[in-house]
C-alpha positions in Angstrom: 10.9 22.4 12.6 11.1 20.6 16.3 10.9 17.5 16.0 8.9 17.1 19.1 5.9 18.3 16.6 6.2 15.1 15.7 5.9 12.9 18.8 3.0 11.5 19.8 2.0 8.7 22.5 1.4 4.8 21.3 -0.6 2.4 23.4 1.8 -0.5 23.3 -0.6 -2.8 22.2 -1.0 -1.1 19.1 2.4 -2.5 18.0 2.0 -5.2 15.5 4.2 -8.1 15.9 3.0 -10.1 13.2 1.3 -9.3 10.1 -2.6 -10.3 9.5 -3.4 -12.6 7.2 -4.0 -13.0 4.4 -2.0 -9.7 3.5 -4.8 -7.7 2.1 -6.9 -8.1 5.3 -5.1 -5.4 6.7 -7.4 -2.5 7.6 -6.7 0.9 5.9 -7.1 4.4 6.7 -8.2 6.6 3.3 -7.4 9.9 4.3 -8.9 12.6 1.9 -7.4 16.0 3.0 -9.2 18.9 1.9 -11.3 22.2 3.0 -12.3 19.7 5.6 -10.5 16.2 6.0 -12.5 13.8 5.1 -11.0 9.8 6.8 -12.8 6.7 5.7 -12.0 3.0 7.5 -11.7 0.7 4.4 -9.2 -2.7 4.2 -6.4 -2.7 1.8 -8.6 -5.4 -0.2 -10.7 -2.7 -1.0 -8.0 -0.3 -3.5 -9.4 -1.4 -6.7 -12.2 0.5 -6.0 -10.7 3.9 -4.2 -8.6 4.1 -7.5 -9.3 4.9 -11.1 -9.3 3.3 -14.3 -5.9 4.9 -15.8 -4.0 5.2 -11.9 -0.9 3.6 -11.1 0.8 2.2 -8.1 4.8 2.3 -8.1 5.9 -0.4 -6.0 9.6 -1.2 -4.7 11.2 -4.6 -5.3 14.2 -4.3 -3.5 14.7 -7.8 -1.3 16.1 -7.8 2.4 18.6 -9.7 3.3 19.5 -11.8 6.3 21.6 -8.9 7.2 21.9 -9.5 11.2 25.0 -11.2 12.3 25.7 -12.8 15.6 29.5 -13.6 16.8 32.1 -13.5 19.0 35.8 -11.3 18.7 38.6 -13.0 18.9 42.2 -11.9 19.2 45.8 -13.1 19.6 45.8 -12.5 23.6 43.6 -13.3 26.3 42.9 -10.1 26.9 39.1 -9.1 25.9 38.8 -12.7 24.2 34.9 -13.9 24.4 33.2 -10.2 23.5 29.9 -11.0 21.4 29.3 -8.7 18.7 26.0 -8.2 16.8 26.6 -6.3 13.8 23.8 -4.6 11.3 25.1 -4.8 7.6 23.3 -2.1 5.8 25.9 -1.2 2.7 28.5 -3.3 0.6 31.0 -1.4 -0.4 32.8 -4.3 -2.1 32.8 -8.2 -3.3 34.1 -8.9 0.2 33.5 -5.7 2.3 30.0 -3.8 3.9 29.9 -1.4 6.4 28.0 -2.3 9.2 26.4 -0.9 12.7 28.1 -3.0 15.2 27.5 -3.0 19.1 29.3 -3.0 21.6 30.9 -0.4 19.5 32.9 1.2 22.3 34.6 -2.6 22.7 35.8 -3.4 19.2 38.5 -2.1 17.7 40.5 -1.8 14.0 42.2 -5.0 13.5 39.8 -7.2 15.6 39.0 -10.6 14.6 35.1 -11.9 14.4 33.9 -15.3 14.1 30.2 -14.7 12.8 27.8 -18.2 13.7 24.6 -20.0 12.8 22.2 -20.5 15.7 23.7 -23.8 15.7 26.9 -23.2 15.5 27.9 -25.0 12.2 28.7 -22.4 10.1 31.4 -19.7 10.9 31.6 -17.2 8.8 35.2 -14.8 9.3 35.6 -11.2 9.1 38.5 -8.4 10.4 37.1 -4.9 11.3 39.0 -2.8 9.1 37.6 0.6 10.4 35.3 2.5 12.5 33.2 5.2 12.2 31.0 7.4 13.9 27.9 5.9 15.6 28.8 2.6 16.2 29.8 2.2 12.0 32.3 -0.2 11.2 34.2 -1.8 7.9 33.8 -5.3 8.2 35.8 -7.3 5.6 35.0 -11.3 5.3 37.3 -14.3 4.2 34.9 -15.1 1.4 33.4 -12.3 -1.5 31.2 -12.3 -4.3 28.1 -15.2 -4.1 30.1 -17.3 -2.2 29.9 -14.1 0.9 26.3 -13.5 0.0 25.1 -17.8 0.4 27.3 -17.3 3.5 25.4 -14.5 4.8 21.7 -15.9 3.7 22.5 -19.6 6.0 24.0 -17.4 8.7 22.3 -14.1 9.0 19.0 -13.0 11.3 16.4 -11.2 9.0 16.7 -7.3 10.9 13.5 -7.1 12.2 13.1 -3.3 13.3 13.8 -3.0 16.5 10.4 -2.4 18.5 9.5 -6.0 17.4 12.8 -8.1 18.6 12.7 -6.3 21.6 9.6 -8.7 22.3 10.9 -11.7 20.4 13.3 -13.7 18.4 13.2 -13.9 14.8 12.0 -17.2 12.8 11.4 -18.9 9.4 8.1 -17.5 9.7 9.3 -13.9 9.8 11.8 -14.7 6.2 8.5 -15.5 4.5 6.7 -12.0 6.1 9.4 -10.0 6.2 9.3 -9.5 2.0 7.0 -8.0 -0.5 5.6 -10.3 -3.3 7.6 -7.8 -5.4 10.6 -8.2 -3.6 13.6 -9.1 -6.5 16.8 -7.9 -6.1 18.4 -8.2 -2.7 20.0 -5.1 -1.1 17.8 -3.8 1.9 18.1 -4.4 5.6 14.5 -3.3 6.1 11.2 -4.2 4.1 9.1 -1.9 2.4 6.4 -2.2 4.2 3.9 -0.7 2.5 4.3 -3.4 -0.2 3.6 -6.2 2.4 0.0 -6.0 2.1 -0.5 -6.7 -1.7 -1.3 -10.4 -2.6 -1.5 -11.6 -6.1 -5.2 -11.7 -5.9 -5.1 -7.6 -5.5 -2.8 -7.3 -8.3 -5.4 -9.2 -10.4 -8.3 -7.3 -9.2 -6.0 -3.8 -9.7 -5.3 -4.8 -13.4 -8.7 -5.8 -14.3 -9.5 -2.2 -12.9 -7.1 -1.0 -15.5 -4.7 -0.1 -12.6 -1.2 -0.8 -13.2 2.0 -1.6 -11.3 5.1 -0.4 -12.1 8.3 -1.1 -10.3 11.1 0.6 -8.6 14.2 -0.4 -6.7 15.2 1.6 -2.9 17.6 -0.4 -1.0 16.8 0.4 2.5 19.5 1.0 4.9 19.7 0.7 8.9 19.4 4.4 8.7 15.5 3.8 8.8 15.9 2.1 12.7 18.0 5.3 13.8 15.9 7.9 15.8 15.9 11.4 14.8 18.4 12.8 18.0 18.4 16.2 16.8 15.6 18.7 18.5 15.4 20.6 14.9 14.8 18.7 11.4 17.5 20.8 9.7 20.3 19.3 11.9 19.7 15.8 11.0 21.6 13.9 8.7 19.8 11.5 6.0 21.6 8.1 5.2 22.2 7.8 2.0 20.5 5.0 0.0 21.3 3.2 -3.2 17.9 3.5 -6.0 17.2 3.1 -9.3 14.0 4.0 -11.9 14.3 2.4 -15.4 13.7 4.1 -18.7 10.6 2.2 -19.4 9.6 2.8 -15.8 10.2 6.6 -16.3 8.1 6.3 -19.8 5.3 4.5 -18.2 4.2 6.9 -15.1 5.1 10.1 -17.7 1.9 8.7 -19.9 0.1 7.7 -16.8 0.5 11.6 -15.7 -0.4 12.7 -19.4 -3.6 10.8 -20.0 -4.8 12.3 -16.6 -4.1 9.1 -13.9 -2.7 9.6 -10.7 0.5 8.2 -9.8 0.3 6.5 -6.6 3.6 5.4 -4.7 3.1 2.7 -2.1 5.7 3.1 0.8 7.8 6.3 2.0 10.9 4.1 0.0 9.5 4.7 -3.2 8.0 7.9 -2.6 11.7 9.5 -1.9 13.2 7.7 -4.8 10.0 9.2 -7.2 11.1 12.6 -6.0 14.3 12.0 -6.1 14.3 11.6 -9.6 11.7 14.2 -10.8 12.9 16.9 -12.0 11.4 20.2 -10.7 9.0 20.7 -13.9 7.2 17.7 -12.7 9.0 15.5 -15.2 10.8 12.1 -14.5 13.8 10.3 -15.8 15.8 7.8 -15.6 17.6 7.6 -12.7 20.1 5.7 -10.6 22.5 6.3 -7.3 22.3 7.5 -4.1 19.4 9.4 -2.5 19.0 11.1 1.0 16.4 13.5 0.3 14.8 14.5 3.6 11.3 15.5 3.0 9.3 17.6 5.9 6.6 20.1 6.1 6.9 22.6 3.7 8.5 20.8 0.8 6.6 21.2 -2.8 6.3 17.3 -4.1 6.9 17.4 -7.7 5.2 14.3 -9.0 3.5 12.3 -7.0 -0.3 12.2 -6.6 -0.7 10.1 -3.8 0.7 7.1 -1.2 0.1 4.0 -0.1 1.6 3.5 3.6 1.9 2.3 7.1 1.2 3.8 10.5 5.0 5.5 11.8 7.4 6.1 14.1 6.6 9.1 16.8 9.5 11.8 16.1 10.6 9.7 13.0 11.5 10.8 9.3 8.8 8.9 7.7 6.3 10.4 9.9 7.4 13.5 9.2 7.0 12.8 5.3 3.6 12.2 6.1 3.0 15.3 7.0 4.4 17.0 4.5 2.0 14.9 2.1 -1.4 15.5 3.9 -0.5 18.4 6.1 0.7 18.3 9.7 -2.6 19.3 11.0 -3.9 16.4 8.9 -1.6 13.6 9.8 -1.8 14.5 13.6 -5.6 14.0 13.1 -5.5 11.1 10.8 -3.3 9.3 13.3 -5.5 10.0 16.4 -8.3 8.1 14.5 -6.2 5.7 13.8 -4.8 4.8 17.7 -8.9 5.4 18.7 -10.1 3.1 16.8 -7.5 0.1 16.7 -5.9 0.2 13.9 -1.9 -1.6 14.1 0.8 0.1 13.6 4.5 0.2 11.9 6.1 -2.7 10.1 3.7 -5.5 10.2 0.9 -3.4 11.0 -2.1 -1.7 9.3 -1.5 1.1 6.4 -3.3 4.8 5.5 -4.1 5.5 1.4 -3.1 9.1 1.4 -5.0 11.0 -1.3 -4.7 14.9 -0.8 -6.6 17.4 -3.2 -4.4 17.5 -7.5 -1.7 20.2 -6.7 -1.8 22.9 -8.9 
């Protein structure tokens, strides 16, 4: 398909720069797809009551880290010294190595020494690129490993807010109190889940005393989420792969949720690639763990899920285009021209839809 199908135009000020509060205050777009789509304006507060007794929400709890650095390259001559780097770590590939999305790419080179710094300057943290790749990727490999590289990185490191909000400010304590999900528990992504922002204990509560449970999953979101789709047709563009993982007893769980008659309800795009990537093409699912960069658009059969929790998207992106695939494109387009009429926020910090299409047969 083009991906100019999926571009549309945002008023700027629809662009949330920080989240509402509290968290289930967020307003929330029910979108019933159908013979005739049916949209209903509702607040994320009010879920316990557009789900059922026996339903069950699949939340990720992957944690991001402070995975921005800021420094400066040095090397042995004069030549080039005082270049500062700003480098995106979005994989480690070992106790003392990630690869990371550096800039000014064109300027850094194997071999080159950086000098990573807290905003005040205190704490230097050192790392040699060992390699580059394409796009701007690079090996970085530090001086320290293991927890002593990750307390390093959590005292030094920027939490990655996406880019459309720190082009219009800096990052603060505030934002590594915002920037995670209640669920968040085992550190690994570079960008939240952001469907899971908007749940407060309070909702979980009131969603258990419906008889609606939570299960978890883990998606460790990589930088490939910020990159813009460059291609003009979605079957040239190339999914970053990301690390995921559903439990046995997760598995177990939604597999009776499905065979007493619930619906399994995934809340973010993150955990609604990782469900399908681990369902098997009866409709069945397993455990599961690795790397996944499935690449859902238009046209693809989902094979378990029965509907999803998430926020407004990206023009031209892939997580808009999953959208579409889920309610239809017709559907989404619609559903997203209510939603920039009437107010609603949009992407990370912003408002969310509750996507509930018509049971697949």
């Amino acid at each position: 398909m083009h991906v100019d199908l999926f571009d549309f135009e945002l008023p700027p000020e629809r662009i949330a720069l920080r989240p509402v509060s509290p968290r289930d205050a967020a307003r929330l777009l029910v979108v019933r797809p159908g013979s005739g789509t049916e949209l209903t304006d509702a607040h994320v507060r009010d879920l316990p009551e557009l789900l059922a007794p026996g339903d069950a929400l699949v939340v990720n709890d992957t944690r991001v880290v402070p995975a921005r650095l800021d420094g400066m390259r040095r090397r042995a001559t004069s030549q080039g010294e005082g270049v500062r780097v700003e480098a995106m770590l979005h994989k480690q590939i070992a106790p003392d190595a990630w690869l990371a999305l550096a800039r000014p790419g064109k300027r850094l080179s194997p071999g080159d020494a950086i000098e990573f710094t807290s905003p005040d300057g205190q704490q230097i943290l050192a790392a040699t690129l060992e390699a580059k790749g394409e796009g701007g990727e690079v090996t970085l490999r530090f001086a320290l490993k293991g927890a002593a590289l990750d307390a390093a990185i959590a005292a030094i490191g920027h939490i990655p807010l996406p880019p459309y909000i720190a082009a219009k400010r800096d990052d603060d304590a505030q934002d590594r109190r915002d920037y995670q999900t209640m669920f968040a528990r085992h550190e690994g992504s570079v960008a939240a889940p952001t469907a899971g922002l908007h749940f407060t204990p309070e909702l979980i509560d009131r969603l258990e005393q419906r008889g609606i449970a939570t299960h978890r999953v883990t998606l460790h979101v990589g930088a490939g989420t910020f990159l813009p789709v460059k291609v003009d047709d979605t079957t040239d563009h190339r999914m970053h792969a990301e690390w995921g993982e559903v439990s046995p007893e997760t598995a177990a769980a939604l597999n009776d949720v499905k065979a007493r008659g619930g619906k399994v309800v995934t809340v973010g795009t993150t955990a609604t690639r990782l469900i399908e990537s681990a369902a098997s093409a009866e409709g069945a699912l397993a455990a599961w763990r690795g790397e996944t960069d499935i690449f859902i658009t238009p046209g693809y059969r989902f094979r378990y899920i029965d509907g999803m929790l998430t926020n407004f998207h990206l023009p031209r992106s892939t997580l808009v285009m999953l959208v579409a695939a889920f309610t239809g494109h017709e559907t989404q387009k619609h559903a997203y021209a209510h939603a920039i009429a009437t107010g609603y926020r949009f992407y990370s910090y912003g408002d969310a839809c509750l996507l509930l299409p018509e049971v697949r047969t």
